[in-house]
C-alpha positions, 0 to 999 in steps of 0.5 A, a space after each residue: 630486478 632491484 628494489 627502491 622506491 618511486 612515484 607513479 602517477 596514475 589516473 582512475 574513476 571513482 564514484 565519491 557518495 557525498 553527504 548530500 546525495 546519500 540523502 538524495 537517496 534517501 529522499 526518493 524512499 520517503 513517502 509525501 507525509 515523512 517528507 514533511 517531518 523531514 522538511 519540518 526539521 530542516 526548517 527548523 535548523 536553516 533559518 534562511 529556508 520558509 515556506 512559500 506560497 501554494 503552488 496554485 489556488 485551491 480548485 485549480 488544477 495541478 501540475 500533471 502529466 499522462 503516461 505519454 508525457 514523461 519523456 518530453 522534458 528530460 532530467 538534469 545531470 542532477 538525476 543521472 547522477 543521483 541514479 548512478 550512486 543509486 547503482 554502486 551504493 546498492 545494485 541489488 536492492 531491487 527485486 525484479 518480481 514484486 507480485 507478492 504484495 503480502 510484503 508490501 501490505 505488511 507495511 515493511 519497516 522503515 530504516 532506522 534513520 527515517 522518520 518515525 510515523 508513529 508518533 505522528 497525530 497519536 500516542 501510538 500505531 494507528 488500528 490500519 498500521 496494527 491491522 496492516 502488521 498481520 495482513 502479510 502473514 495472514 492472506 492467502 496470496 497479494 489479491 487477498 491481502 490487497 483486498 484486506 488491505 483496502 477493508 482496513 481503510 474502510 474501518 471507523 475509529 472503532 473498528 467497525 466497516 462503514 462500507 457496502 461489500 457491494 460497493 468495494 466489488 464494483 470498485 475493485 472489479 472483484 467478485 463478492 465472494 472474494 471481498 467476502 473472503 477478505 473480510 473473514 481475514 480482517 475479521 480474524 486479526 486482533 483484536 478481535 471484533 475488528 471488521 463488523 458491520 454491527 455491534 452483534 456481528 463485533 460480539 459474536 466475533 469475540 464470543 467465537 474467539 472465547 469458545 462461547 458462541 453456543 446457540 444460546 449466546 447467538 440468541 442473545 447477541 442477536 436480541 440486544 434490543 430486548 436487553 437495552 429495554 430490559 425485557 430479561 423475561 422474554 430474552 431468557 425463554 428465546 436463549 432458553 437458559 435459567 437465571 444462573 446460566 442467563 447471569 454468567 452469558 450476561 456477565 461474559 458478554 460485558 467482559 467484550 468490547 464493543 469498540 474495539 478499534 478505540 485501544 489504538 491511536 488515530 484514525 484508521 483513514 489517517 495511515 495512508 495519505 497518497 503521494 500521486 493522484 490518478 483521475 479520467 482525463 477525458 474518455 482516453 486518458 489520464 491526469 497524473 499529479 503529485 498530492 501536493 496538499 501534504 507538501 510544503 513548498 520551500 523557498 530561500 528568504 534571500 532578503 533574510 540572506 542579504 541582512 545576514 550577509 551584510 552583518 557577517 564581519 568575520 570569515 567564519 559567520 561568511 563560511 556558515 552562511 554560505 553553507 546555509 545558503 548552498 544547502 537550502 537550494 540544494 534541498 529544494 532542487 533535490 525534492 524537486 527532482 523526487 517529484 519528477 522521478 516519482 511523477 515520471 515512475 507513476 506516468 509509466 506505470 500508469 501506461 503499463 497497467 492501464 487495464 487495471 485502471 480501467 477494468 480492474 485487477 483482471 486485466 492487470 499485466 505482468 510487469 517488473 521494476 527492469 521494465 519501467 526502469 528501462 523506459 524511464 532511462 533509470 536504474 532497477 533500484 531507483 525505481 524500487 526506492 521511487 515505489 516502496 511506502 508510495 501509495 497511489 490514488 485512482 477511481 479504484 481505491 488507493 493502492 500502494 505503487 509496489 502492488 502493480 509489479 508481478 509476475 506473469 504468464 503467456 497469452 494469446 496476445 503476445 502480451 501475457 497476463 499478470 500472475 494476479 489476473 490468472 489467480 483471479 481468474 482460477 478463484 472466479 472459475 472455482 467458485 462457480 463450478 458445478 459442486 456435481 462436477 469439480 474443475 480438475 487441475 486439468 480442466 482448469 488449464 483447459 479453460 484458461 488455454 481456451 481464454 489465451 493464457 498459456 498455462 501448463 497443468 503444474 502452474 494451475 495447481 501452484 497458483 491455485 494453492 497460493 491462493 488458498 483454494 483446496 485440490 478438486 476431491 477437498 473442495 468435492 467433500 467441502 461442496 458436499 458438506 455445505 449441501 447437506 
């Protein structure tokens, strides 16, 4: 065969990522509050974008949808588009199980090119980020942690817990013993003190971190009214020590801080501002709505645009205009659409998972991102970038958009049931067992077969050791100890 050069002309597909849909991409990670930093820098440098008016009167109600609603008004080619960049920039960047919530309460991390919220209303992390750090590493399983999670937001400036454990039981459909359990966590990350519902309970909490909580110093904790009046006679007989001893626990208890939470900027309830509104809607369904109130509403300034045109006398001040132009109408196209997809990714969430909002987390269902993704008609990593640091807002509580996927089981009803319901469920069943007859791995499996869940003996024990609770014959000598 000779050799020589020729021309072939040959035709191929090719996906080509420009500048503005990478940054599309990007749009759909964010969270309502870095949107506005990103909306605040782009106002700064296209003078032809301004902030309109409000969408609506305050007290009328949002745009909204219900979870049969989302399929009614179809994307443009914009969102296909941006969807199928989505695929070849990243295929894999989806889970397709994302029980755990430990990670996604861990705050994550966000990618060095977004926003910075630390510097947001403060000089540094706020004490939920802080707290919110340690959570992930600490908790048992994604119940425990949602649960701590929620406590966090509950903490004043200080540190301290305003709310009733009665109150988050009811309002999370958990037991008292589990909000209980969530609280030692929280009271167990730094700093130390952090989760008490009085200033005894912040003491006592540091004095058992330094070794120092003896009886003696239980009794003047829990006596510091005899202290601010200054009856040290009858404080040191209940304490029972003499003057040398009375002097050191006075000065030991100085060196504790009884605000603990004051070493951090902000306010703890400032961390997590949601992005989709969940409310009743009737006895049947539900309002969806985007929280517009943290999202300005960008319009172009075509008057602007029409005086800048008409001083434009050369060619490149023409060019530099238009290009203004373009992408300020692109940007509100393009948040436009991030509303859309996260409003239609929330609706069937909202459908899937309506158990949860109704009965709480006991009736939550096994649900992966493949499976909303399919019935949205987007791909897995959309819908994974649309919920990650996207909280959501319902009767409940305010939960990030990530905790409604898990993993599950079999059941009954054909449906089965999610992997946080069942280790709800072994919680719940070991806690009220008899300490005389301690529910065996077996036994427990028995039970749960008798309520629908198709679980085998090894799955009962991996859950139950997820969650942190002891084999039968550990919680015996542990129930024995307590009786004692």
């Amino acid at each position: 065969m000779a050799l020589g050069p020729r021309l072939d002309l040959r035709q191929t597909q090719s996906l080509v990522m420009t500048p503005q849909l990478q940054q599309a991409i990007k749009l759909l990670a964010l969270s309502n509050l870095e949107i506005e930093t990103f909306v605040a820098e782009a106002l700064d440098s296209n003078p032809l974008l301004e902030i309109g008016e409000t969408r609506r009167e305050a007290g009328e109600d949002a745009p909204e949808t219900s979870p049969d609603e989302h399929d009614s008004a179809p994307g443009p080619d914009g969102e296909a588009a941006l969807d199928i960049a989505q695929h070849a920039l990243d295929p894999e960047a989806a889970p397709g199980d994302m029980g755990d919530w430990g990670q996604a309460a861990s705050g994550g991390g966000l990618g060095d090119d977004m926003p910075d919220l630390e510097n947001r209303g403060s000089d540094g992390v706020t004490l939920a980020e802080h707290l919110m750090e340690q959570v992930g590493a600490q908790a048992h399983d994604g119940r425990e942690a949602l649960i701590a999670t929620r406590i966090i937001h509950e903490l004043d400036e200080a540190g301290y817990l305003q709310a009733e454990l009665r109150h988050l039981s009811d309002e999370l459909g958990a037991p008292l013993a589990e909000i209980e359990r969530a609280l030692e966590l929280v009271q167990s990350l730094d700093p130390t003190g952090v989760g008490a519902r009085s200033i005894s309970e912040c003491l006592a909490l540091q004095a058992k971190e330094a070794d120092r909580y003896d009886p003696c110093m239980a009794r003047l904790i829990d006596n510091l009214d005899l202290l601010a009046n200054g009856d040290i006679a009858r404080l040191k007989r209940l304490c029972d020590v003499d003057d040398e001893d009375f002097a050191d626990m006075l000065a030991e208890l100085k060196g504790y801080d009884p605000k603990p939470g004051c070493q951090y900027g902000g306010a703890s309830e400032a961390a997590v501002v949601p992005d989709v509104l969940v409310t009743p809607k009737g006895k049947t369904g539900w309002s969806i709505r985007i929280n517009e109130a943290s999202l300005p509403r960008l319009v172009v300034n075509r008057e602007y645009y029409t005086e800048l045109e008409s001083g434009a006398r050369d060619k490149a001040s023409r060019k530099w205009l238009n290009e203004q132009l373009g992408e300020a109408d692109w940007l509100i196209r393009a948040l436009d659409q991030r509303q859309k997809t996260i409003l239609k990714t929330a609706s069937e969430i909202v459908k899937r998972q309506e158990g949860f909002f109704r009965e709480g987390v006991s009736a939550m269902r096994p649900l992966t991102l493949r499976e909303v993704a399919e019935e949205i008609e987007m791909h897995e990593s959309t819908v994974s970038r649309v919920t990650s640091n996207k909280y959501l807002h319902c009767p409940r509580g305010t939960f990030e958009m990530k905790y409604f996927f898990s993993s599950g089981v079999g059941a009954a009803d054909g449906e089965g049931a999610s992997s946080e319901a069942i280790k709800a469920r072994i919680r719940t069943l070991c806690d009220g067992e008899d300490p005389k007859k301690v529910l065996s791995d077996q036994k427990l499996a028995d039970l749960l077969n008798e309520e629908g869940f198709d679980l085998a003996r090894r799955t009962v024990a991996k859950y139950r050791e997820a969650i942190g609770i002891g084999s039968s014959a550990q919680r015996r000598r542990e129930k024995k100890l307590k009786s004692l």
